[in-house]
N, C-alpha and C positions, 0 to 999 in steps of 0.2 A: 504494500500500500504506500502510495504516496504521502507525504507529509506535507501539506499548505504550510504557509508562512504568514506573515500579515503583514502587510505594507500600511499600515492604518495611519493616519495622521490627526494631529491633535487639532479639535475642531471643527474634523472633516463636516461634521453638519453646519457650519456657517453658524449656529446658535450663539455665538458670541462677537458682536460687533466691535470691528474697532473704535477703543476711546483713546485718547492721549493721558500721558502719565500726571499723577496728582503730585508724586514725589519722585525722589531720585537717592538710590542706594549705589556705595562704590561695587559691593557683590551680593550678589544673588545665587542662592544655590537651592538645587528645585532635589527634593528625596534625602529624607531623615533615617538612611540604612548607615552601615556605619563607614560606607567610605564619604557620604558624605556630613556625618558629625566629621570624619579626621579631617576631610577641609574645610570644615569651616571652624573650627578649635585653631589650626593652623593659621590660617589667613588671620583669627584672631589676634595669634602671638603674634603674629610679624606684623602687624598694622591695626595697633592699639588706635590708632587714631580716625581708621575708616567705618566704617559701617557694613555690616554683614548680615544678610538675611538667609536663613536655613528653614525654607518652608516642606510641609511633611502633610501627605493628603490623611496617613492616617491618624488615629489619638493618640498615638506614640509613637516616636522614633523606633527604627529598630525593626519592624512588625513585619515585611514580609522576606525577602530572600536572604537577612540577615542573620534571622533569629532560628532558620528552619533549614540547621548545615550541622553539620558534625561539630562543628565546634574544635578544630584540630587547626593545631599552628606546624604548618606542611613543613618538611625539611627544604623544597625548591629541588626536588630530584628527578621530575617525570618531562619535564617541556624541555625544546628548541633553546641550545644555550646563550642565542641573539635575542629572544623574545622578550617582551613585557612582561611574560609570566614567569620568567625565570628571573629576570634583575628584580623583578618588584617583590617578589615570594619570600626570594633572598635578602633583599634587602627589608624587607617589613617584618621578619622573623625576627629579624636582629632588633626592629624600632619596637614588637610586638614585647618581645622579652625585658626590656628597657624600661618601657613605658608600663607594665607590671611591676615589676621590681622597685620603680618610681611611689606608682600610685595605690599598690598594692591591691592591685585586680587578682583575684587569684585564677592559678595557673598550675598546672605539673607539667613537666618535663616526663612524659612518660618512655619514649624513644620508641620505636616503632618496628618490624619486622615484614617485609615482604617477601615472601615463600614462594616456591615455585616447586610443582610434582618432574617428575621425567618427563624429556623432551622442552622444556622450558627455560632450564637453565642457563641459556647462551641470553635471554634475555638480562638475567641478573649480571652476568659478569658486563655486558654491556653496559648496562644501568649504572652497574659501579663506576665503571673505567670512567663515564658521562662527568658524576658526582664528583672523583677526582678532580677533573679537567676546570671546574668551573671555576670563573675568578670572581672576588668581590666587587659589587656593583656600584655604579656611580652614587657618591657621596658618603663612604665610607671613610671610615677612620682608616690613617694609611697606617699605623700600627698594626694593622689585625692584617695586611695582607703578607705576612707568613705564617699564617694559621688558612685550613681548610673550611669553605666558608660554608660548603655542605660534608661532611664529614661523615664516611660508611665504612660499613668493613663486610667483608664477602664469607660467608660463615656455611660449614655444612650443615644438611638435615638432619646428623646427631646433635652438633651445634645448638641450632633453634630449640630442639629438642628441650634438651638441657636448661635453656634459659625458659620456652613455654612448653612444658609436660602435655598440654590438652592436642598438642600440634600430630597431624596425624602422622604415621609413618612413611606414607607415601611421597611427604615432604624432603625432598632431595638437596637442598640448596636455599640459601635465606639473604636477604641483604639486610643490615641493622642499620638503623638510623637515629643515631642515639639524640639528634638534636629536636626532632620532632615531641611536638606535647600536647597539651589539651589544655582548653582556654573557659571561663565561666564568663558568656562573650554578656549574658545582660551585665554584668559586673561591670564591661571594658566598655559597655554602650551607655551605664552610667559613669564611669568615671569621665568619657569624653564629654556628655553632657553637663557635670558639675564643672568641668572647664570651661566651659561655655559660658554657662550661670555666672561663671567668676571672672568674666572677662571686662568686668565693668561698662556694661553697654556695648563694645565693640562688636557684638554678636548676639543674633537673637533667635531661637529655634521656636517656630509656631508651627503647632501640629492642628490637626482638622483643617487645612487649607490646602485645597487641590490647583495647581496652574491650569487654565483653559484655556489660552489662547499666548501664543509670543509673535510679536514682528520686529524686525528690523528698524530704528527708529530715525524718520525721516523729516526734520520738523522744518516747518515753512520758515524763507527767510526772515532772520532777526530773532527766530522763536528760540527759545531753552527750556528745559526744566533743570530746575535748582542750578542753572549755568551750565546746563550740559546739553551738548547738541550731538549724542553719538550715545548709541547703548542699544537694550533689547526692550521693548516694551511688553511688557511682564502681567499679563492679564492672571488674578486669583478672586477664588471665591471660597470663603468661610460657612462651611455649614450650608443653609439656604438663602444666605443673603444676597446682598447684589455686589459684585466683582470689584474688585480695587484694583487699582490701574499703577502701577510701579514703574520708572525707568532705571534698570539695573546695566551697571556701566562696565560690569564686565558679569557674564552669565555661567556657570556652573551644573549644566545639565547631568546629574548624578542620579537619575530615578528609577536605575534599574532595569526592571520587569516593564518600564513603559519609555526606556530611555532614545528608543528609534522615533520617537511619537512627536517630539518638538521636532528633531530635523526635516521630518517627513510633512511637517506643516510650512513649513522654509520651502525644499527643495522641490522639482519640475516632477511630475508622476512617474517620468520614468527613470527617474535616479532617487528614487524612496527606497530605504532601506527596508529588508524583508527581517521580520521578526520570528525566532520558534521559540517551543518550550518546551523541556526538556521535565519532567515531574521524578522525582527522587520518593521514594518512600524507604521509613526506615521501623527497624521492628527491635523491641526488646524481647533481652533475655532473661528465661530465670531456670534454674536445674543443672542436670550436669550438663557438662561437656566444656565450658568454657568460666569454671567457677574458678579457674587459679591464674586465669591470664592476668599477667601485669602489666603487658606491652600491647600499644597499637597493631594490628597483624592482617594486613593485606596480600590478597592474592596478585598473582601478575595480571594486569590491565588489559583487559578485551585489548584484540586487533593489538596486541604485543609487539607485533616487528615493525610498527612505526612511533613515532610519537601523533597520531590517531586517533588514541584511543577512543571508544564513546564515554567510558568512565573509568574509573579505578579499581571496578568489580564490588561486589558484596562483600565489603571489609567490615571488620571489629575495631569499636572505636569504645572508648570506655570515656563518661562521665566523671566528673570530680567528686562522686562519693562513691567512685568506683565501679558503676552498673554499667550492665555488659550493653551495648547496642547495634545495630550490624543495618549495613544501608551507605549509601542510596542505591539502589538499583536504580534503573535509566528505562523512563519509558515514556514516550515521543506522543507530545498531545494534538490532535485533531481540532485545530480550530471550525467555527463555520466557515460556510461559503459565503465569507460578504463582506467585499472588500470595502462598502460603505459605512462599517461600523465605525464610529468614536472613541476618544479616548477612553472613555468610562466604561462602554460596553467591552472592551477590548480587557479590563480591570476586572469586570464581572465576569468573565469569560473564564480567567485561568482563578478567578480566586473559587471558582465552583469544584476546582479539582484538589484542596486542599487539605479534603475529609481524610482520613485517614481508611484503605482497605483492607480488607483480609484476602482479599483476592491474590495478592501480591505474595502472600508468606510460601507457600510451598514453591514457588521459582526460587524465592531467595533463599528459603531451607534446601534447594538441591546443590545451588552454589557453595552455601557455608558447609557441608559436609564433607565436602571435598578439600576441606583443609582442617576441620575438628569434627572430626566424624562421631564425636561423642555427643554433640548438641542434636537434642531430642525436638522433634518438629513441634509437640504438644508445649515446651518452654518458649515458644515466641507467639507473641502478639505484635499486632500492629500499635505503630508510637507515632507518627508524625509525618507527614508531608515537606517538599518544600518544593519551589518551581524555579528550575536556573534560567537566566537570558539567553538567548542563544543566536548567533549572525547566521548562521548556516545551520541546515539538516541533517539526517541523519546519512552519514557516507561521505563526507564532504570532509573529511579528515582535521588537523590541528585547527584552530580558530584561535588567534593569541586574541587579549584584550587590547581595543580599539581604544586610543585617549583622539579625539580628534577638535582640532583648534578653525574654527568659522571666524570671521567678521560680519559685522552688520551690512558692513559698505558689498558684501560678497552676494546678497540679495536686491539689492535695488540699486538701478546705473543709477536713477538722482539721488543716490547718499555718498557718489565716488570723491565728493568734496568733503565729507564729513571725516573726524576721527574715527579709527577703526574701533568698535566698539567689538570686543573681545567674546565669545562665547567657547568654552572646552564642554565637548561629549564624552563622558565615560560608558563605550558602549559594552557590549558581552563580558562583563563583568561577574563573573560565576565563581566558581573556586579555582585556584584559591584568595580569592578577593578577598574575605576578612584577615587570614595572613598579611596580604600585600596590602590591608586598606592603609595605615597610617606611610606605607611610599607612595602609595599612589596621590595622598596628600602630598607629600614631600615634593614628588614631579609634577604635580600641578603648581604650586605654589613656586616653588623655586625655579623651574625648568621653564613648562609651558605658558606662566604669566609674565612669563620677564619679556 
């Protein structure tokens, strides 16, 4: 079966008129997940003196593709070592560990194990050889670069063994990753929030406010807002009221699950970017089979001989009071057929898929047997949903994370006199984006606003 995409644009129903802005903010940043709390904490610190707005459709930050992930701070071992997902993984691991240590989010270092049965094992020694190779990413401290900045060691299936008893025999061969942990991410989604709070006005996060509508802003000779003739004009609406009209002078499109949706209201129909969604479910455990694991312990990664992968297979992830849970499996949602849906319906659409199934347990119980063959199908339930972004479908191999930098003046020849008013897209932002969220701040802010 084929898999649609959505090319939907914010607005598409015309239902929101153009008004001219009331006010004028130095940044605007549209999605309260947590890559974008880390840029707007950030832009905080660096420009006590601007204004920063972090608007969030739902009643809390956090709420949808943030809160509903493993919860795992990646070692940066599986991607393309030029990519985004590899410097930012690696680098946000480092900022992730830091910034706990700092503020005291709690965290374990639990280190992690990826296993492989016969016939698989040239994958791991590859993997390894990968993780050696990798250098430290822009902006590091240049002390740390004679240290390994992913750090593994290639161990046999007695090996694993030994360190996880529940790991089955068939287990040939194991990569450790001793840097990999687990993260208590509401903890790390209030801590950046009380930074925020405490930025003395510099920063302001208002949740229940959904954006409907952005243009390029083009104001008649002699016109300004707050002196400013260059920016996005930033259509929001609170609740059921009536819309407030914003001119944001540099934009922050961070919203995820809907983040094709601004540029798709910008750009010509046939340069609209196609949107999928990929639904993760994940299932808890109770009984035997995996009551003494103390390490994260993943299988080799579907479609193995490339970096590909569709996910990282049905792996054991433990919680911070130690509970076993095992997920995401990957399964490719059916949008409708209508390309004239809205932003909102487009919202309504994927958040219908975030019940949680039972449907899903015996695929993922055949997978998890074949690395702990002691865990009993009757010890899982279904736990929890989440829905990743995704630029491409299913077969369409690596997809690195898309940061991409617009101007106002790049939508309408009459603003070619105007200042370029700045807009950055954080687009397929999926895992491991809460790793990489606080670089992916860091490259915005330092990098792509300069």
């Amino acid at each position: 079966m084929t898999i649609r995409g959505l090319a939907v644009a914010l607005n598409s129903s015309g239902r929101y008129a153009f008004r001219k802005p009331e006010m004028a903010v130095d940044h605007l940043i549209i999605g309260a997940g947590v890559v974008g709390l880390a840029v707007t904490q950030r832009l905080a610190q660096k420009y006590p003196d601007k204004s920063t707005y972090l608007v969030e459709r739902n009643s809390r930050a956090g709420e949808e593709t943030s809160a509903r992930n493993s919860e795992v701070i990646h070692g940066g071992l599986y991607y393309p070592p030029n990519s985004l997902k590899t410097r930012l993984c690696l680098r946000g691991k480092y900022l992730l560990y830091e910034h706990c240590d700092k503020y005291g989010s709690p965290y374990r270092k639990t280190g992690k194990l990826i296993v492989a049965r016969k016939g698989q094992e040239e994958y791991l020694h590859k993997l390894h050889a990968h993780s050696q190779a990798l250098k430290w990413p822009p902006f590091s401290d240049p002390e740390l670069a004679g240290s390994a900045v992913a750090p593994t060691r290639l161990i046999s299936g007695d090996e694993a063994r030994s360190l996880e008893p529940d790991l089955s025999t068939e287990i040939t061969a194991a990569v450790e990753s001793p840097e990999t942990g687990i993260i208590d991410s509401h903890s790390f989604f209030e801590s950046l929030e009380k930074l925020i709070d405490e930025s003395e006005g510099a920063a302001t996060l208002t949740c229940g406010t959904k954006v409907v509508r952005v243009d390029p802003y083009i104001p008649q000779p002699g016109e300004s807002c707050d002196g400013s003739t260059s920016g996005w004009v930033v259509q929001t609406v609170t609740g059921e009221g009536e819309p407030d009209t914003i001119l944001a002078r540099t934009l922050i499109n961070s919203s995820g699950l809907s983040s094709t949706l601004v540029l798709n209201a910008l750009l010509p129909p046939e340069k609209r970017l196609t949107a999928f969604f990929s639904r993760g479910s994940y299932a808890s455990c109770r009984g035997a089979g995996a009551t003494h694991v103390k390490r994260l312990i993943y299988p080799v990664p579907e479609q193995a001989a490339s970096h590909g992968h569709a996910s990282l297979g049905t792996h054991l992830t433990l919680d911070m009071e130690g509970n076993v849970r095992f997920g995401p499996d990957a399964e490719w949602l059916q949008p409708p057929d209508d390309q004239t849906m809205d932003g909102q319906e487009m919202h309504d659409f994927w958040q219908r898929h975030l019940a949680p199934s039972d449907n899903r347990l015996d695929e993922m119980f055949e997978a998890i047997v074949t690395y702990l063959p002691g865990v009993r199908r009757e010890g899982l339930a279904s736990d929890y949903v989440g829905i990743r972004p995704k630029l491409v479908g299913p077969g369409h191999g690596f997809q690195d994370f898309v940061l991409r930098r617009d101007h106002s003046t790049d939508f309408h020849p009459a603003s070619s006199g105007n200042e370029h008013g700045l807009m950055v897209s954080l687009l397929g932002v999926e895992s491991p984006g809460l790793t990489s969220s606080l670089a992916i701040a860091e490259m915005v802010v330092e990098e792509l606003m300069q």
